[in-house]
C-alpha positions in Angstrom: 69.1 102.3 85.3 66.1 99.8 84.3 68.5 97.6 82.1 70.7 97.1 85.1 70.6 93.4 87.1 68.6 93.8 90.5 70.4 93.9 93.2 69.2 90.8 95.7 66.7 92.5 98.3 67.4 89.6 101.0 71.0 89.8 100.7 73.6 87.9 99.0 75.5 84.8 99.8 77.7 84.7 97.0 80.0 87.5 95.8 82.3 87.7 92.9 85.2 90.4 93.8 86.8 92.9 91.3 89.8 94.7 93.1 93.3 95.6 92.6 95.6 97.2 95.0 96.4 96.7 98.4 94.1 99.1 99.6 91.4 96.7 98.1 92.6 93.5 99.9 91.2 94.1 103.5 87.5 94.0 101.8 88.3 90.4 99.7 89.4 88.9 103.0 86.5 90.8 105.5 83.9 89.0 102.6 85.4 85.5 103.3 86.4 86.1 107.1 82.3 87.1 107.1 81.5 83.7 105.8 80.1 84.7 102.3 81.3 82.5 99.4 83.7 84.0 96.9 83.3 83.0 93.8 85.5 84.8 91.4 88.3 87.4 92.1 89.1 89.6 88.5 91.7 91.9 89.0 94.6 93.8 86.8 96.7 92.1 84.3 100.2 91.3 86.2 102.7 93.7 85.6 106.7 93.9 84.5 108.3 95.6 86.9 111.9 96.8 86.3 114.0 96.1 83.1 113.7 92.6 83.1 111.1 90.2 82.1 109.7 89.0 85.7 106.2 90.2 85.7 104.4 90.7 89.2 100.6 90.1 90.7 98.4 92.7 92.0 98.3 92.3 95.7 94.7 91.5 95.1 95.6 88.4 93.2 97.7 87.2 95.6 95.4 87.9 98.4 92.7 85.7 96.5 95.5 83.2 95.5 96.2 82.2 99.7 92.9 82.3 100.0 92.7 79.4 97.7 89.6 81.6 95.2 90.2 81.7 91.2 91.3 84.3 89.7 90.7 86.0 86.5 92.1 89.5 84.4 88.9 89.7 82.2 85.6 90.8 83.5 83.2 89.1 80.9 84.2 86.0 83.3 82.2 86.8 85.9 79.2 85.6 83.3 79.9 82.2 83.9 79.1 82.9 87.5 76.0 84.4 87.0 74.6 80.7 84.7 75.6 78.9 87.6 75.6 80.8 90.5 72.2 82.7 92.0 72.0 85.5 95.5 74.9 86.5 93.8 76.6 90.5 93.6 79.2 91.5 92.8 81.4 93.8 94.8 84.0 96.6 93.3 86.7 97.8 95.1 89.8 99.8 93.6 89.5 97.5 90.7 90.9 100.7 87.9 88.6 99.9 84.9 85.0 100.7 83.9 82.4 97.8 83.5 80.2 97.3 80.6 76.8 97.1 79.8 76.5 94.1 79.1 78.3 92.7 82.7 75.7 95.6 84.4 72.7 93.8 82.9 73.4 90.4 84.1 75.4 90.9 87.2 74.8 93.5 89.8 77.2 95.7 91.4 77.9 97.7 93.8 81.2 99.6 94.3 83.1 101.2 97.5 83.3 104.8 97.1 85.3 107.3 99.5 84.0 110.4 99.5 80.2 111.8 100.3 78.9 111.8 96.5 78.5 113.7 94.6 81.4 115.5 95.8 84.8 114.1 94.1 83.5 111.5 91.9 86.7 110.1 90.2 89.5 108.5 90.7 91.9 110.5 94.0 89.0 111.6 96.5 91.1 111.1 99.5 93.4 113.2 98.1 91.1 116.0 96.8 89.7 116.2 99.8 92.6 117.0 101.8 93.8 119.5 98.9 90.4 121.5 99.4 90.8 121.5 103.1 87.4 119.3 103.6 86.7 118.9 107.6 84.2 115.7 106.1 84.7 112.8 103.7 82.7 109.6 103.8 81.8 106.5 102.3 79.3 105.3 99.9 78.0 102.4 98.9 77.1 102.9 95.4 75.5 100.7 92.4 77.6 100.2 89.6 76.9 102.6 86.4 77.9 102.7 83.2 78.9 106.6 83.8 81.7 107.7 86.3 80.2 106.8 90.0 76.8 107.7 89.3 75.5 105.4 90.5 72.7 105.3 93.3 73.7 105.0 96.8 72.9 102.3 99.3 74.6 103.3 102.5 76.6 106.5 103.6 78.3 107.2 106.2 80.3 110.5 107.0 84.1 110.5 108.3 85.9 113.7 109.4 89.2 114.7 108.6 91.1 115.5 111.3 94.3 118.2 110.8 96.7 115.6 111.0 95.5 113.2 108.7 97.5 112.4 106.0 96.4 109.9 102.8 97.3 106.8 104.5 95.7 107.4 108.1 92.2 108.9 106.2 92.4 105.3 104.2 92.7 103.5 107.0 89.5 105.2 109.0 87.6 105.2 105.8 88.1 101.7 105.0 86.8 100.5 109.0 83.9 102.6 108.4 83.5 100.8 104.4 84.1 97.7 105.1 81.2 97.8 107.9 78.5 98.6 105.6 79.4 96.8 103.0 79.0 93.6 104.9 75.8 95.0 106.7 74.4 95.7 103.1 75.4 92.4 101.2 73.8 90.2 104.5 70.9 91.9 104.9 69.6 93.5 101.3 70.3 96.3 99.7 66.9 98.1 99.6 65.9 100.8 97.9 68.9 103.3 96.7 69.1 107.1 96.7 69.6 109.0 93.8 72.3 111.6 94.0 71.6 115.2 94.3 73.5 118.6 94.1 76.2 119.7 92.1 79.5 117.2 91.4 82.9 117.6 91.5 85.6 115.3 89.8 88.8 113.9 91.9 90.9 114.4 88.9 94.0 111.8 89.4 97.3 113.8 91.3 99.5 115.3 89.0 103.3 117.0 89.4 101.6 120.0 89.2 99.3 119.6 92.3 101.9 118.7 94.6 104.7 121.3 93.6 105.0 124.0 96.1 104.0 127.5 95.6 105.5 129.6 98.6 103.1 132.6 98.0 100.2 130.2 99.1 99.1 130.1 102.5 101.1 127.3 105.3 98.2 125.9 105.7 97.3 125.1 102.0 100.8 123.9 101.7 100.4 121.6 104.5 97.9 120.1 103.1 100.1 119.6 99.9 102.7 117.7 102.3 99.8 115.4 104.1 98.8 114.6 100.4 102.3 112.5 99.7 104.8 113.4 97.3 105.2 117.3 97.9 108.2 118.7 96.7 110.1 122.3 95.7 113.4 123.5 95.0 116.7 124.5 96.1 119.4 125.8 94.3 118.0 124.2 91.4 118.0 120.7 92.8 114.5 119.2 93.9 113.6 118.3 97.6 110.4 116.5 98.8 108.5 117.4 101.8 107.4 114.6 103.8 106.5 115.9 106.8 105.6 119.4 108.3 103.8 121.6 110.7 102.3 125.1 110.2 103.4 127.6 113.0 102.7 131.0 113.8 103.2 134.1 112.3 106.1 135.0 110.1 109.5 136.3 112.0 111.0 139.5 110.5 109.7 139.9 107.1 111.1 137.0 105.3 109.6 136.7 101.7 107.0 133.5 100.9 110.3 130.8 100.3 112.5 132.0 102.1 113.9 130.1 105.2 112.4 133.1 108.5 114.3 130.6 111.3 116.9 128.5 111.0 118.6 126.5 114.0 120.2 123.2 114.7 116.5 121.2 114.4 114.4 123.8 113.1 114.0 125.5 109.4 110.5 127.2 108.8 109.7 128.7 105.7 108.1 131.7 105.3 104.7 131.8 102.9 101.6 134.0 102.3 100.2 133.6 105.5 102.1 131.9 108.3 105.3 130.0 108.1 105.9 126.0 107.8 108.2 124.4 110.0 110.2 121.2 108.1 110.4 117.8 110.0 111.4 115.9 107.1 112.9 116.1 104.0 114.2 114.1 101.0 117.0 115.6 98.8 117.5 114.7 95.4 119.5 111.4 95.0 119.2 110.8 98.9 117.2 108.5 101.4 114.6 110.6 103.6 115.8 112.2 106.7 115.0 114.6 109.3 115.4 118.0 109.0 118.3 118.1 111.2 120.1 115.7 109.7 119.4 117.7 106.5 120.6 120.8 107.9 123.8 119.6 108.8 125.3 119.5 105.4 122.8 121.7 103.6 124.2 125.2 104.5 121.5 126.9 105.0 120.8 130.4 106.5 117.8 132.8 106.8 118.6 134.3 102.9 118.3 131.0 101.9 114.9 130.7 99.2 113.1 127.5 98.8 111.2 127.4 95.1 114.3 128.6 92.9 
C-alpha cells in the first residue's frame, strides 16, 4: 500500500475515467453533470462485430466522445495527466483490465465495487449474489490494488435484494446508491480507508454450467437461476431458455423434479425438489421469446411431459 499515489484528502477537481460498458456510462456523465473536469476517458480497444470488418466503440467511448473528452485504449496515458494535471484521481468503473504498478504509484485510484467486500470480490457479484440467495449486496468505494479488489474501502453502503430483483433492476439500485458516494467522496476527500476483514469469496464470471437447470434443486434456487439471465434446460433434446418465472406452492400429485405437475391454456409449472415453478416466459431454440401461452399452443405438452431430457 505505501508505494501507492495518495489519494487527495480535500477532494478532487479533476478526474481521469477508465470504464467500458454501458453500465459504466451513468458514472462518466454524473462526474461531468457534477461539474468536475474530465480529463481523460481510457476504455476497451473497439471491437469487430459480426463477419465483417466494421469495428465498434465501447459505449463508454462514445459516451466520452458527445461529451466532447479525449479518449484513449492504453492506460500508461493517464501519465501525461498526472505531469500536467494536480487534485487529480482517477475513477474505475467496469473498465475489464487490471492496472499496474507503475500507474498505482503515480495516479490514485479508486474503483466502484458492487458487492459488501470482502464477499464476491471478482468480476459477476450481482450475479453471485442472487445465485447464493443474498437478502444484502452493497457498494464500495474501494482504492485501486495491484491484487483482485483488495483494495481499502472509502465508503459503503448496503442495498437489499428484494425477491424479485433480477440482474438489471439490482444494477440499476446499486448504481443510484454508487454513483452518490462516489461524488460525495471525490468533492469532499477521501479520508482515511478501512482495511477489509473476514473471510472472501470470489464472483467467478457466469458460465453455461451455472445457469443450466437442475430440476432436482429446489424452485426457489432455480428462480434465482432465471432472475440471473440466460437460464435455460431441455426438451426433447432441443434447448429452451427461461426468462421469466415464479415459484408457487407445493407440488400437485407427485410429479417427478422436471416434469410439467399442471398444465392449462396459460399455465405450465414444473415440478422440482421442493416446490414447483410456474413459466411466464420462454424462448425455444431458433425462436424469438414469448409467453408461455403462446408457447403452449404449438408445444404439445401434457403433465408426462419432462423438462431436462
Amino acid at each position: 500500500m505505501s508505494s501507492l499515489a495518495p489519494l487527495p484528502s480535500a477532494g478532487a477537481s479533476s478526474v481521469v475515467f477508465l470504464g467500458t460498458p454501458e453500465i459504466a456510462v451513468p458514472y462518466l456523465e454524473a462526474l461531468v453533470a457534477d461539474g468536475l473536469s474530465v480529463e481523460l476517458v481510457v476504455t476497451r480497444p473497439d471491437v469487430r462485430r459480426g463477419r465483417g470488418s466494421d469495428v465498434s466503440a465501447s459505449p463508454v467511448k462514445i459516451a466520452a466522445q458527445k461529451l466532447g473528452i479525449p479518449v484513449s485504449h492504453d492506460v500508461s496515458d493517464v501519465l501525461n495527466v498526472v505531469k500536467e494535471k494536480t487534485n487529480l484521481v482517477g475513477v474505475v468503473a467496469a473498465f475489464g483490465e487490471l492496472i499496474s504498478a507503475e500507474v498505482l504509484s503515480q495516479m490514485p485510484m479508486v474503483n466502484v465495487h458492487f458487492s459488501l467486500l470482502p464477499r464476491w470480490r471478482g468480476a459477476a457479484p450481482v450475479e453471485r449474489a442472487i445465485l447464493a440467495g443474498d437478502n444484502t449486496t452493497g457498494v464500495c468505494i474501494m482504492r485501486v490494488v495491484e491484487k483482485l479488489d483488495e483494495g481499502e474501502v472509502y465508503a459503503r453502503q448496503e442495498v437489499s435484494i428484494d425477491d424479485d430483483d433480477d440482474v438489471e433492476s439490482l444494477k440499476s439500485k446499486l448504481n443510484a446508491v454508487a454513483i452518490k458516494l462516489l461524488l460525495q467522496k471525490i468533492k469532499n476527500g477521501f479520508g482515511n480507508g478501512v482495511s477489509q476483514t473476514g473471510e472472501p469469496s470470489y464472483a467467478k464470471k457466469i458460465k453455461p454450467v451455472d445457469l443450466q437447470i437442475d430440476w432436482s434443486k429446489s424452485a426457489e434456487q432455480i428462480a434465482r437461476q432465471v432472475r440471473v439471465g440466460g437460464a435455460f434446460t431441455f426438451m426433447n433434446g432441443r434447448r429452451v431458455k427461461i426468462l421469466s418465472a415464479r415459484v408457487v406452492g407445493a407440488i400437485l400429485g407427485d410429479s417427478k423434479p422436471g416434469q410439467i405437475c399442471e398444465v392449462a391454456k396459460t399455465t405450465c409449472c414444473v415440478a422440482t425438489s421442493k416446490g414447483a415453478l410456474s413459466l411466464v416466459e420462454v424462448q425455444p431454440e431458433g425462436k424469438s421469446a414469448m409467453l408461455i401461452e403462446e408457447w403452449l399452443n404449438g408445444a404439445r405438452l401434457n403433465t408426462q411431459s419432462i423438462f431436462g431430457v
